[in-house]
C-alpha positions in Angstrom: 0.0 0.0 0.0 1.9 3.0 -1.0 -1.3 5.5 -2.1 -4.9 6.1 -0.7 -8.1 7.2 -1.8 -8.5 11.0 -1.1 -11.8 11.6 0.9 -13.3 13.0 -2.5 -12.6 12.5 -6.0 -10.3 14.7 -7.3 -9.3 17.5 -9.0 -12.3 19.4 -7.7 -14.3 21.8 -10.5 -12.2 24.9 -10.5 -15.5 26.8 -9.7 -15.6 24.5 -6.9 -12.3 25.0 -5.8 -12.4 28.4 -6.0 -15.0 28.8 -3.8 -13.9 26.1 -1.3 -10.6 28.0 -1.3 -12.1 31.9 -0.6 -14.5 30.0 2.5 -11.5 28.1 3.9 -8.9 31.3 4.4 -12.1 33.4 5.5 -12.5 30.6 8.3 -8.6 30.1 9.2 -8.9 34.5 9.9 -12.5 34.3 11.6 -11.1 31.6 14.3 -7.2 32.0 14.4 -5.6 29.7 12.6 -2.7 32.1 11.8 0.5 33.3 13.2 2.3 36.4 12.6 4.2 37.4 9.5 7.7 37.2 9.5 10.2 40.2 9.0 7.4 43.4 10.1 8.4 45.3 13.1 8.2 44.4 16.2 4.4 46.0 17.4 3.2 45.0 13.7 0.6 42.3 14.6 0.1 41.8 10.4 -1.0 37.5 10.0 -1.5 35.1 7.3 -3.1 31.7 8.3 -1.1 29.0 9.0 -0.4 26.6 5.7 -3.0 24.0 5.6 -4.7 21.0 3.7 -7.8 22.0 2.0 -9.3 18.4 2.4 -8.8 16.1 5.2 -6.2 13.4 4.6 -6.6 9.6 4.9 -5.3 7.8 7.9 -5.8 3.7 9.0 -8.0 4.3 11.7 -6.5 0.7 13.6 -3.1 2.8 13.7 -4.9 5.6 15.1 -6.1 4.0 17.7 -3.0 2.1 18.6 -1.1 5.2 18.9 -3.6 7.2 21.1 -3.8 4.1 23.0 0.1 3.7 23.5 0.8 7.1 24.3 0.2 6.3 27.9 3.2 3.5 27.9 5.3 6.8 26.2 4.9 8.9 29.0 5.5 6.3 31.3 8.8 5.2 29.8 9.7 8.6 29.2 9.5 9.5 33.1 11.7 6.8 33.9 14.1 7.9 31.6 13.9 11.1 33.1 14.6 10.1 36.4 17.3 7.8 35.6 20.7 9.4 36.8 23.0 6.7 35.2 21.2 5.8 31.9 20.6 9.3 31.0 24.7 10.1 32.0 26.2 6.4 29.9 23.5 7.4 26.9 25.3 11.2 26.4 28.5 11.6 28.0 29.9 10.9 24.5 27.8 13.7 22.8 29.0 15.9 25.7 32.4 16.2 24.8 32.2 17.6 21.5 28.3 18.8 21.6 28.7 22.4 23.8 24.6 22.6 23.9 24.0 19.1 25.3 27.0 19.2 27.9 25.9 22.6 29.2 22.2 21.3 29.7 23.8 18.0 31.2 26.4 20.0 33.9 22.8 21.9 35.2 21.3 18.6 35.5 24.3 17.4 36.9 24.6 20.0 39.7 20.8 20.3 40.5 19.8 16.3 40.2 19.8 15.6 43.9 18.1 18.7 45.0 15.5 18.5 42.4 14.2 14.8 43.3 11.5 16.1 45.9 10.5 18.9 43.3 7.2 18.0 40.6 8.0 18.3 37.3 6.2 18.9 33.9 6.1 17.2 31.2 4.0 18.0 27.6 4.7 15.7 25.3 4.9 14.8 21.5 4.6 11.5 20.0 4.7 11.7 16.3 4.2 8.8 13.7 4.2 8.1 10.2 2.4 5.1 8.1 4.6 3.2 6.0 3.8 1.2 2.8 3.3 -2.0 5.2 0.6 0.1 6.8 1.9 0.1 9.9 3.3 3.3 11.9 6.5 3.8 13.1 7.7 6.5 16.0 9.3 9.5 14.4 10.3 11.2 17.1 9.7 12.0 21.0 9.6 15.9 21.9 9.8 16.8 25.2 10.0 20.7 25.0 7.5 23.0 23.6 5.5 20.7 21.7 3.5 23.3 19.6 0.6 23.5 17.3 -1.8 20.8 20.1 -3.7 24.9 20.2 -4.7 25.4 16.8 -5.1 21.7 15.6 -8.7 22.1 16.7 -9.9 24.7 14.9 -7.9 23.1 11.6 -10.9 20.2 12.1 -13.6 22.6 12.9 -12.4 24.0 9.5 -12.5 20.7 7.8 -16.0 20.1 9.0 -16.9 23.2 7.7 -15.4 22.5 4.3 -16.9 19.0 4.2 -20.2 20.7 4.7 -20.1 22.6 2.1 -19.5 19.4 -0.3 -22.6 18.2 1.5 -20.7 15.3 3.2 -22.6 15.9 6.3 -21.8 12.2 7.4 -18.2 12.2 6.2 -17.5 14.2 9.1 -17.6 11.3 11.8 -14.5 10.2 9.9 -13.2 12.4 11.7 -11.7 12.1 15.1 -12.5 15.0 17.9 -9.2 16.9 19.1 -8.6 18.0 23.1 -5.6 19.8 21.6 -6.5 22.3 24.1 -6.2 19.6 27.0 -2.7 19.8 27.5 -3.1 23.3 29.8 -5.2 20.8 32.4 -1.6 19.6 33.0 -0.5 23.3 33.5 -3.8 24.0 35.8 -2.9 20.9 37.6 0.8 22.1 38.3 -0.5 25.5 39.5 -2.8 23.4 42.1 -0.1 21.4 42.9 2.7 24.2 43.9 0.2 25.5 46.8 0.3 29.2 46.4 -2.6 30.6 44.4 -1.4 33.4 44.0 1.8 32.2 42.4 1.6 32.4 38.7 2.4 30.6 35.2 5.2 31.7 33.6 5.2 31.3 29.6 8.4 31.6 28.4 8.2 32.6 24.9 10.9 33.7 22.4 12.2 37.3 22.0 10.1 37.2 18.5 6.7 34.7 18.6 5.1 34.0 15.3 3.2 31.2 16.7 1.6 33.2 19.6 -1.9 32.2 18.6 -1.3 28.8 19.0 0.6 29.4 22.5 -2.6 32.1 23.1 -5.2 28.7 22.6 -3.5 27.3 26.4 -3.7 30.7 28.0 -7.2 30.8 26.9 -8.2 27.0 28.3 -6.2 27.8 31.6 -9.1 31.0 32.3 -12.1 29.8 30.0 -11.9 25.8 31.1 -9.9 25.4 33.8 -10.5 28.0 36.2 -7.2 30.2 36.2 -7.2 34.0 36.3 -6.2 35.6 33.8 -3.6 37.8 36.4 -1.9 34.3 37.4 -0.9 33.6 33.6 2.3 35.6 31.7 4.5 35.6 29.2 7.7 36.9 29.5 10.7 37.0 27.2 14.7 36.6 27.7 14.9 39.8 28.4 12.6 39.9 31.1 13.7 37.3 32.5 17.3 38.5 33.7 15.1 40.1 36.8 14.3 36.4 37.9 15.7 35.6 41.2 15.0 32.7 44.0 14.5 33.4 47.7 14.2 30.7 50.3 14.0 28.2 47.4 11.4 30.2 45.7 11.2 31.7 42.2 10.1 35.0 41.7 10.0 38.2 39.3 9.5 41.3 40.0 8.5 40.2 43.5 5.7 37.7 41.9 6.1 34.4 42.8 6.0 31.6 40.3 4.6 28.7 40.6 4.9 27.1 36.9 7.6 27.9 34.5 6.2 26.5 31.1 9.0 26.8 27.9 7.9 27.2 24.9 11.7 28.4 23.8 15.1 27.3 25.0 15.6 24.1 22.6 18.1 24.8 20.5 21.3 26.8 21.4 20.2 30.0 19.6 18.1 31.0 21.9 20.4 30.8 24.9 22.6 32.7 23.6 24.7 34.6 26.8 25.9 33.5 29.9 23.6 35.5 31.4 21.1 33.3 30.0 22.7 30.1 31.3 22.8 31.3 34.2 18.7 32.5 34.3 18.5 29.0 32.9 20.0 27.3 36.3 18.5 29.4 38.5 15.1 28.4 37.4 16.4 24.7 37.5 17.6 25.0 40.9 14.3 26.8 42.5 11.3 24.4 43.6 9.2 26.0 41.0 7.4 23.5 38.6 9.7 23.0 35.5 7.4 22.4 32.6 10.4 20.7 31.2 13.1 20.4 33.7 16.2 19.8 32.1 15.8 15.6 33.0 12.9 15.9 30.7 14.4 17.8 28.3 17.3 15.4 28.1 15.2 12.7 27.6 13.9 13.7 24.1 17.3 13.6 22.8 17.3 11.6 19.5 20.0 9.5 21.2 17.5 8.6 24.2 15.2 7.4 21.4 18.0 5.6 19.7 19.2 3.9 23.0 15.5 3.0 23.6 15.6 0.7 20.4 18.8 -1.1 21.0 17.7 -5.3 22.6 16.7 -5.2 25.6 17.4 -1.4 26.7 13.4 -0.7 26.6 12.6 -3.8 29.3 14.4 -1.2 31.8 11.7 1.0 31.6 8.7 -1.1 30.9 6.5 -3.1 33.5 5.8 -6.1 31.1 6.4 -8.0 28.3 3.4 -6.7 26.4 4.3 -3.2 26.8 7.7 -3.7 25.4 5.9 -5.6 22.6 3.5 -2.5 22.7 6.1 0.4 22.6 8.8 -1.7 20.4 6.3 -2.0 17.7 6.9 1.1 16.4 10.1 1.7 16.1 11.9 2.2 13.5 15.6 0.9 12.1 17.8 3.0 14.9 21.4 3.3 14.7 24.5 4.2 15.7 26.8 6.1 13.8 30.1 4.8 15.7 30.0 1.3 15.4 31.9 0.4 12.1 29.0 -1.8 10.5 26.7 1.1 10.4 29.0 3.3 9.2 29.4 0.7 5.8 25.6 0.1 6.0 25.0 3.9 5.7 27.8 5.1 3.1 27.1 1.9 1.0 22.8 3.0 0.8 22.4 6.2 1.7 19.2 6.7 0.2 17.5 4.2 2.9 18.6 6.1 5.4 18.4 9.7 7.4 20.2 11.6 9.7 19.5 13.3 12.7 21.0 15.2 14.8 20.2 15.8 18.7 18.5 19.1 18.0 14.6 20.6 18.0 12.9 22.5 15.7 13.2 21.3 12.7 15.3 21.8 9.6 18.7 19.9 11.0 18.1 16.5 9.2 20.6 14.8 7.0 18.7 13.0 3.7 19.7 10.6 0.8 22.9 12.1 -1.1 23.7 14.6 1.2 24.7 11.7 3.5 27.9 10.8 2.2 29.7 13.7 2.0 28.5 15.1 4.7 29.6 12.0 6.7 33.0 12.0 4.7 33.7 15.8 6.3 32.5 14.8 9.9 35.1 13.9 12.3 34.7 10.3 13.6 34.7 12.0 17.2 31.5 13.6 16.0 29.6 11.0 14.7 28.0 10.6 18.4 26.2 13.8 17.8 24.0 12.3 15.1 22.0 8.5 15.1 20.8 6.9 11.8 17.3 6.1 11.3 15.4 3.6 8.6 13.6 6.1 6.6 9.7 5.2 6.4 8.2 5.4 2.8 4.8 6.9 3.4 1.8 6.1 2.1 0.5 9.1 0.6 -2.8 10.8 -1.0 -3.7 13.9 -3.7 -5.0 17.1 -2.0 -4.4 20.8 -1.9 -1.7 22.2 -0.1 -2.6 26.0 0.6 0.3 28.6 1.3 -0.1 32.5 1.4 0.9 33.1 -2.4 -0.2 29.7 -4.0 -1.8 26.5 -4.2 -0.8 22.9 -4.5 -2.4 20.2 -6.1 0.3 17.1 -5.3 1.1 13.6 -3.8 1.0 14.5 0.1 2.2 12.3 3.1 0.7 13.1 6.9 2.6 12.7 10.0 0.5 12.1 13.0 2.0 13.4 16.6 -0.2 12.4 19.5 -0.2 14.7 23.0 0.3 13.6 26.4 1.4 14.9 30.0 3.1 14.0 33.3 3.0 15.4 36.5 5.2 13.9 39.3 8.5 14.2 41.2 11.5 11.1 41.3 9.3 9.2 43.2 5.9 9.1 42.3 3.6 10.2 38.9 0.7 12.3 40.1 -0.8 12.5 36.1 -0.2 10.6 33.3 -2.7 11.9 30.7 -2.7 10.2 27.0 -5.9 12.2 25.5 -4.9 15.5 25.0 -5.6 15.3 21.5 -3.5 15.5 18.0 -1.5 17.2 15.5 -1.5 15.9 11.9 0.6 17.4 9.3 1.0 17.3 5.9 4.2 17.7 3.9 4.5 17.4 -0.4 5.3 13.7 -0.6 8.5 14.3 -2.1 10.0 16.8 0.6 12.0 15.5 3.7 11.1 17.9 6.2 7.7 18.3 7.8 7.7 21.6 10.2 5.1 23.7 9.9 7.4 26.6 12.3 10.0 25.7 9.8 8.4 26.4 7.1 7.9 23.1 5.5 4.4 21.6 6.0 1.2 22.0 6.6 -1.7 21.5 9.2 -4.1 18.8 7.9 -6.9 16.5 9.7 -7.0 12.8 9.9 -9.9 10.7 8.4 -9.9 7.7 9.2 -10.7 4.5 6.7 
């Protein structure tokens, strides 16, 4: 199986599609499905809506529901991981000595592990998947900081039922699954309760420029609207706000208000610490007993070696409670390897086209594919092959539909990528949460392109229906 059926014949009538087109932007603007433009000044609040699929995609619904329902076993293994001193140190001390952004994280985590094990911890989490020609899906990736785009996802299915509608496919829209996108900021509401002051606030660290504040604005909104939270006990505060943080008596505070939850949706790749000022801000938060939403354990964790360690025999059975959640969780991984050991190397050079690099970074845009791989590999180091595992690539299935950017409009081959949310609340001893239905992300990317970002520019939001 290497195509599906799109959910309607197609090329659509281009008086149709027209139409379909004009109704679907209006929509994305009416209900905020849009972030900022890039490159306007800094108090010009112009938008365009986010890229997105005109028409739902296809998706296998028994692999839908296999991921949604393994997502618990995820965060579960993932908070062991976190709290495992000596798995976490053997997995990246290599990386640390040539990889300046991981062995700065790992010295904080170093010098605050033992007076951080009493202190709960935050955890929103990304599980993303693909469907390869077998049919079957296979783990992507694990992201453990500022997992975006759970806020919007919602309203890109509101506006898929809408467009469905209008083709009078009333009953095509039970194809498609309901979202809690917005269910991850009971995790953040929870934390709040949890730290004991309410009149301690959440902290939203956002980057010095946001383009994706809408999004990040969908939480703030379910924190007041659904969850009970004042709007005067939620902020967002940049870097440069930030260098007026300081901890009393263990406490975190700025400008004399006491925070309670420190939630990051920035500080995941090193351009955006970019001072020692900021490493230092960036410890001091670590070492106060305010609720890390992630700590730097957690953060750790979603390292693509973690995920690469995780696949080697009889590394998951560690972390699991039985042997039908390591059959569970092992099902879906894909070919992992390590770039060190001599036979990979060979396997790698001799087929590069089966095969993609990544490297332990967030955000998008870093990947290694095909042709590229050999000389890039050629120029690395050997020292430096530790900063970068090898993984199977997974042939998509893929479907036609409309891929809709500011200046144009697509009509191609596209392939989805499905990231399921989840949280975890708990300290080194004990979970206090472990929430798997907090809803979905689904992407889709031109079948022929690599990368799949939407914040990086490459894909697009779409909507599962499932067949």
């Amino acid at each position: 199986m290497d195509k599906i059926c799109p959910v309607v014949p197609l090329p659509l009538d281009e008086v149709v599609l027209a139409d379909l087109m004009e109704d679907a932007k209006d929509f994305a603007f009416s209900h905020g499905l849009v972030f900022k433009l890039r490159k306007v000044l800094p108090y010009d609040y112009s938008v365009t809506f986010i890229p997105f699929a005109l028409l739902p995609s296809p998706w296998p619904k028994d692999q839908y529901d296999m991921v949604c329902q393994l997502q618990k076993d995820i965060n579960l293994i993932y908070y062991r991981v976190s709290n495992n001193f000596d798995f976490l140190k053997k997995s990246l001390q290599q990386i640390c000595e040539f990889d300046e952004w991981t062995r700065r994280l790992w010295q904080i985590y170093e010098r605050t592990y033992e007076s951080q094990k009493d202190v709960l911890s935050l955890c929103i989490m990304r599980s993303d998947y693909m469907v390869g020609h077998d049919g079957l899906a296979k783990q992507i990736e694990v992201n453990t900081i500022s997992a975006g785009f759970g806020g919007v996802s919602p309203i890109m299915l509101a506006q898929h039922k809408y467009i469905m509608s209008k083709l009078h496919l009333h009953n095509f829209r039970r194809a498609l699954p309901e979202n809690a996108g917005t269910r991850v900021a009971l995790g953040l509401a929870q934390a709040w309760e949890a730290y004991g002051n309410r009149e301690a606030v959440i902290c939203f660290v956002v980057e010095d420029v946001v383009y994706n504040t809408y999004d990040q604005r969908q939480k703030e909104l379910a924190l007041t609207e659904k969850y009970g939270i004042d709007t005067h006990l939620i902020v967002r505060k940049k870097n440069s706000d930030l260098l007026r943080v300081c901890v009393k008596d263990g406490k975190l505070f700025l400008d004399n208000i006491e925070i309670a939850v420190v939630y990051m949706r920035t500080w995941y790749d090193p351009s955006q610490i970019n001072s020692e000022e900021l490493w230092r801000i960036r410890e001091l938060i670590e070492k106060s007993r305010a609720i890390k939403c992630p700590n730097i354990a957690w953060h750790l964790s979603g390292s693509k070696k973690i995920q690469q360690e995780l696949a080697r025999p009889g590394v998951l059975e560690r972390f699991c409670d039985d042997v039908e959640q390591v059959r569970r969780v092992r099902s879906v991984f894909a070919g992992l390897y390590v770039l060190e050991e001599a036979k990979t190397l060979e396997m790698v050079l001799a087929d590069p086209e089966r095969f993609v690099l990544k490297p332990q970074r967030e955000g998008g845009g870093h990947n290694i594919y095909g042709r590229d791989i050999v000389p890039f590999l050629k120029s690395l180091p050997a020292p430096r092959r530790h900063e970068f595992i090898a993984m199977d690539i997974i042939e998509p299935v893929s479907c036609k539909n409309y891929l809709v950017n500011r200046d144009k409009i697509t009509f191609t081959e596209v392939a989805n990528e499905l990231g399921i949310f989840g949280y975890v609340l708990g300290d080194f001893r004990r979970i206090v949460h472990n929430e798997a239905n907090c809803g979905w992300i689904f992407r889709a990317k031109d079948a022929k392109s690599t990368e799949g970002g939407i914040a990086a520019g490459y894909g697009h939001l779409d909507s599962p229906s499932l067949v």
